[in-house]
N, C-alpha and C positions, 0 to 999 in steps of 0.2 A: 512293149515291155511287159514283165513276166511280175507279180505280185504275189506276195505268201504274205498271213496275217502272224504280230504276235497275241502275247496271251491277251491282250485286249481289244481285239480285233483290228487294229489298226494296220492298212494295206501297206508294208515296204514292196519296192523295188526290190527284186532279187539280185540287182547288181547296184551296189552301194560304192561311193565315189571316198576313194581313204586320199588326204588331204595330208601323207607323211611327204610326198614327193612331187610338191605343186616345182614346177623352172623356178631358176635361181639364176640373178645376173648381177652380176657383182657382188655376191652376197647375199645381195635381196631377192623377194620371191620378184616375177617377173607378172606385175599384175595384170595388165590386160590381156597376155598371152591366155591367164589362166583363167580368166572371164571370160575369153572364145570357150576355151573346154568346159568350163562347169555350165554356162549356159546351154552349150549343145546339148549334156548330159541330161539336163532340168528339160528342155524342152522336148527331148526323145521317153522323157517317164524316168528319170534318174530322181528320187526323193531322199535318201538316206547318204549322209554327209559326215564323215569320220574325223575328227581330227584330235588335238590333245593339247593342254597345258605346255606342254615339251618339244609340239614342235615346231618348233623357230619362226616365225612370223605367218603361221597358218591359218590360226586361229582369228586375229587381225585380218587377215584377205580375204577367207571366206567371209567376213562379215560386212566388211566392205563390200566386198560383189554382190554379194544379199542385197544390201541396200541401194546401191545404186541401179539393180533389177529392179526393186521394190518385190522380191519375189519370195519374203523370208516365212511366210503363209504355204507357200508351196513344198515346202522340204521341214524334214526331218533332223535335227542336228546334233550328233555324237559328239561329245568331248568327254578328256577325263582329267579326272584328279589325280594330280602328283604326291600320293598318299606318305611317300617316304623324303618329300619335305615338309610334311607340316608336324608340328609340334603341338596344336592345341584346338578346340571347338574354333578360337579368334581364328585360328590361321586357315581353319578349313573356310569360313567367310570371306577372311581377306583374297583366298586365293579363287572364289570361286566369283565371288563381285569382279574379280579383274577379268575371269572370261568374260565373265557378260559384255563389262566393256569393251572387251577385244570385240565380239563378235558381234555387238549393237544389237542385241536380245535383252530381253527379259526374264526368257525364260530357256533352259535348255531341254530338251525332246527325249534323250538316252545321255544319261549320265554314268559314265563309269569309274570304279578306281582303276585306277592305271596300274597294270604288272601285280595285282595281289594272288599272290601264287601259293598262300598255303592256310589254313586254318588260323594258325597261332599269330600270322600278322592282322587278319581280323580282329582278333582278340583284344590285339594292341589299340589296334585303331579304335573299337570302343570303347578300350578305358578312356582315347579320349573327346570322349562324346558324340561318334562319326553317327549311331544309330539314331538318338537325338535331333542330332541336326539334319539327317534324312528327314526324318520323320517331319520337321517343320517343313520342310522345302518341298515337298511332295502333297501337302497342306495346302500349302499358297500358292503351289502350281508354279514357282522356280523351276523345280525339277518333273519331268512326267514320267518316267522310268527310270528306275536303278538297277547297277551290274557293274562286271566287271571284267578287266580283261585280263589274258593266263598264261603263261607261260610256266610251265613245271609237266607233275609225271602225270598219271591216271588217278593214282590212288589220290593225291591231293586234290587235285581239281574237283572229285565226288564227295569230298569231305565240306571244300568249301563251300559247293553246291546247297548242300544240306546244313549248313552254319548261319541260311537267313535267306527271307522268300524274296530271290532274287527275282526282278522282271524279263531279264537277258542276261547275256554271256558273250563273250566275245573270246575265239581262239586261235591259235594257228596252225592251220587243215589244208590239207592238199597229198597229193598222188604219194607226192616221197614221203610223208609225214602221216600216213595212215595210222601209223603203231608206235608214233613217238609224241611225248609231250601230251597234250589231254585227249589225241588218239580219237579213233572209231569209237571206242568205248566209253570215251568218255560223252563223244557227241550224240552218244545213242540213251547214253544216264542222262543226260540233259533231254532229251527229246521227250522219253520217258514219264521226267517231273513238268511237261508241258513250258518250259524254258526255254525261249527262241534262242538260236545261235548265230551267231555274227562269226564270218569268217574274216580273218587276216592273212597276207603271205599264200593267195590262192597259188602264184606264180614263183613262190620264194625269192621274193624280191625282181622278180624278173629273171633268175637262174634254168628258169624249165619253159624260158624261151631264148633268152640271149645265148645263154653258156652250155646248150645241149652238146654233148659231145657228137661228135660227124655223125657215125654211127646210127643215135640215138634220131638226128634231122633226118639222114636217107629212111630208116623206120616211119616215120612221120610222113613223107612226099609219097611214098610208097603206097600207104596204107590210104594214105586223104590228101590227092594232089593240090584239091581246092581251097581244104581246110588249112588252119595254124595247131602249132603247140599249143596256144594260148586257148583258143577252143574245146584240145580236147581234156586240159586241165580245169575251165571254167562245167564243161559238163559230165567230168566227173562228179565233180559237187554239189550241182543242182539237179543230179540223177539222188539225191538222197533227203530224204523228205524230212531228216530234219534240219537241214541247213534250211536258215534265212533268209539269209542277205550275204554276197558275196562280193568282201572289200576289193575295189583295184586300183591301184597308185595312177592312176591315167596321166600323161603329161603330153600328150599331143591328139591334136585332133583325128588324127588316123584310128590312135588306140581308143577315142571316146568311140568313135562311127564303129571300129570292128568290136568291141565290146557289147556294145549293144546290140549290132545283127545276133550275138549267138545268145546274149539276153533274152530275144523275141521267142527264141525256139527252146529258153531253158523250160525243162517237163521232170517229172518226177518218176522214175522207171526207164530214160532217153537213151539208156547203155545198155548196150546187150552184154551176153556174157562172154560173147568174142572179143570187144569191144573193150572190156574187162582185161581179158588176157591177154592184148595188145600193147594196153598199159604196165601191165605186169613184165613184157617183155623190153620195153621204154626204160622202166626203173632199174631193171637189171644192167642196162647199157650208160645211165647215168653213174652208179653207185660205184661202177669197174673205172668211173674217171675221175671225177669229182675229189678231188684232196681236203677242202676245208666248207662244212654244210654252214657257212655266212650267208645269212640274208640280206645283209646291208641295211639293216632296219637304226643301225648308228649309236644303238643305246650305251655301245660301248664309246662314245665319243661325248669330248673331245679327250682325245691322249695327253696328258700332260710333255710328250716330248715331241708330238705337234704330227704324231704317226698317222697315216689317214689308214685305219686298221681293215677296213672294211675295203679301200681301193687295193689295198696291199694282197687279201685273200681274192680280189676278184683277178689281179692278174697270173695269182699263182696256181689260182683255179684254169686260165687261161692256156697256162705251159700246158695240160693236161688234156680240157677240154677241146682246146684249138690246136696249138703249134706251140711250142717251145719256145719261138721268138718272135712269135704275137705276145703272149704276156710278156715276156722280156722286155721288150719294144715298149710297150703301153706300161710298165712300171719305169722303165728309163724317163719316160715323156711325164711324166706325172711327179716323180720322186727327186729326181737328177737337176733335171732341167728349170730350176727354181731357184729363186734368192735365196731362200730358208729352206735345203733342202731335209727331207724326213723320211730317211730309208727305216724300214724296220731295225735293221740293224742297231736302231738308237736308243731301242726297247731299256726302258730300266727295270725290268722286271718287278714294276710297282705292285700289278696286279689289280690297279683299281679297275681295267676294264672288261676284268672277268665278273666280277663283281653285279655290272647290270648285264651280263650275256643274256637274253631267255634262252639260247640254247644252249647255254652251259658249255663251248668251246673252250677247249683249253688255251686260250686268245696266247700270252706268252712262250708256249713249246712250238705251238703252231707259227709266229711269227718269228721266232728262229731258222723254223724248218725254211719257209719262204725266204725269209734273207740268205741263206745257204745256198740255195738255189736263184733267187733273182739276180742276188749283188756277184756276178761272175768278176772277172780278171778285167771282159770290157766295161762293165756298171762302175766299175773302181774308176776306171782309168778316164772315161769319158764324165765322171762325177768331179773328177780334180782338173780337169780341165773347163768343164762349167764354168768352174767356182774362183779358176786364175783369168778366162779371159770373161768373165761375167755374161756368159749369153744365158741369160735366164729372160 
């Protein structure tokens, strides 16, 4: 495993474990599945541990597995604050006492606000008293680093930058995402003001390996019979010296073991400039298929009409990048074939799940588009028949 320090000399792991997408069975995370992988991760040199306030029983399992390793000395632990629920200094306490309890710590390692994306919500947050109560927690050594994570353009990310001496940053970076959202430009101001960077979305949810268009894979077997997508997205990133730590939703033990081999070999300068244009020629081949840039990160969930918005744009991404009646097929099986079924089509145009996008989809035009195209003559007809002889 491959180590880069941040501003306090502290060694991460350049591949850091994001804790948004641990198995889920029955609802629940699937905990000793994901005790094999984080242990794997932890004893291959994995130290840096992501996870958040928000995401559904995360925060609970990594601490549990901590504990029952006894291994909560050997890692690093990222969580953040849900800054756009709290109302007062009390509520930043209450809610940060209940990680601790999730995660059977005393103290957390990287602390971030969660989604603060512009100056002026800063602002907010200090009227009420968020600097303050950093400042005690960072004191008593509750907290060892403060930051945050970002979703918005260039220009704001530089502002926030500059709005309070952050310890870190956390963004979302990768091949497609070079000049959107806080961008190269943004990750090179940050490198700049000696701010480590955390990446999120290195794979886009898994999109720039699962959902490459044909095209875009023969590209890929071509160029590196031996190698993955996943590789040559993980060393585009760690070809740049000021990335840190680079998050990955890991959920099987394959992706822990292939992760880390291209971990061991991540180097700063690893890309040539062929290598470079190779990539360049990748993106071109995704951008010609891709209908809806969803990363399935859920912040648009839950839909109040019970839409699963984020399955919905992956099969529609599907018709495009696959076959036409791959995603058809796989939004039938998902939408149709259910007691409560929840086509897009149910869309009330509330609007509330544009609201948390970070990438700012137009979540309702888009979910139109998709139902026009998914809900065919047969989706109609095989959905009313579901729903009379009840095979759900």
């Amino acid at each position: 495993m491959q180590y880069r320090t941040d501003r306090k000399g502290t060694r991460l792991s350049v591949l850091g474990y994001g804790c948004l997408r641990f198995t889920k069975k029955n609802g629940k995370i699937d905990l000793d599945k994901t005790e094999a992988e984080i242990m794997e991760a932890i004893r291959s040199g994995v130290n840096y541990f992501d996870t958040a306030y928000v995401y559904g029983g995360s925060e609970a399992a990594l601490g549990e597995i901590l504990k029952r390793n006894n291994c909560r000395e050997q890692v690093y632990i990222a969580t953040k604050l849900p800054h756009y629920l709290i109302k007062s200094k009390a509520g930043l306490e209450r809610c940060f006492q209940e990680q601790l309890s999730r995660l059977q710590t005393d103290y957390v390692d990287y602390y971030l606000m969660h989604m603060l994306n512009d100056a002026d919500t800063w602002e907010r947050l200090k009227e009420k008293g968020v600097e303050e109560w950093i400042a005690e927690k960072m004191e008593s050594g509750q907290i060892r680093n403060i930051g945050f994570s970002y979703h918005g353009n260039t220009e704001h990310f530089k502002e926030l930058l500059d709005a309070y001496d952050w310890d870190f940053c956390q963004i979302q970076y990768n091949y497609m995402d070079e000049h959107t959202q806080a961008g190269r430009a943004g990750l090179e101001y940050a490198g700049a003001k000696g701010i480590p960077v955390i990446i999120m979305e290195p794979l886009r949810g898994g999109k720039l390996v699962e959902l490459l268009p044909e095209e875009a894979k023969r590209l890929f077997r071509e160029k590196d019979p031996d190698g993955t997508p996943a590789r040559w997205a993980f060393c585009w990133l760690w070809d740049q010296k000021e990335v840190t730590v680079v998050l990955s939703g890991m959920n099987s033990l394959e992706m822990v073991r292939e992760n880390i081999k291209t971990a061991d070999e991540a180097r700063v300068g690893m890309m040539t400039e062929e290598d470079r244009q190779f990539l360049e020629k990748v993106k071109r081949e995704i951008n010609r298929k891709i209908k809806v840039g969803c990363t399935a990160c859920g912040y648009c969930m839950p839909c109040p009409q019970g839409i699963d918005i984020p399955g919905t744009f992956r099969c529609y991404n599907e018709m495009y990048t696959e076959k036409p009646r791959v995603g058809k097929k796989e939004y039938l099986m998902t939408t149709a074939f259910r007691k409560n079924q929840n086509p897009a089509s149910k869309c009330i145009r509330c609007g509330k799940c544009e609201r948390h996008c970070p990438q700012k989809i137009e979540i309702r035009k888009e979910l139109k588009a998709a139902s026009s195209e998914l809900e065919d003559l047969r989706y109609k007809t095989l959905s009313v028949l579901v729903r009379l002889l009840k095979i759900w």
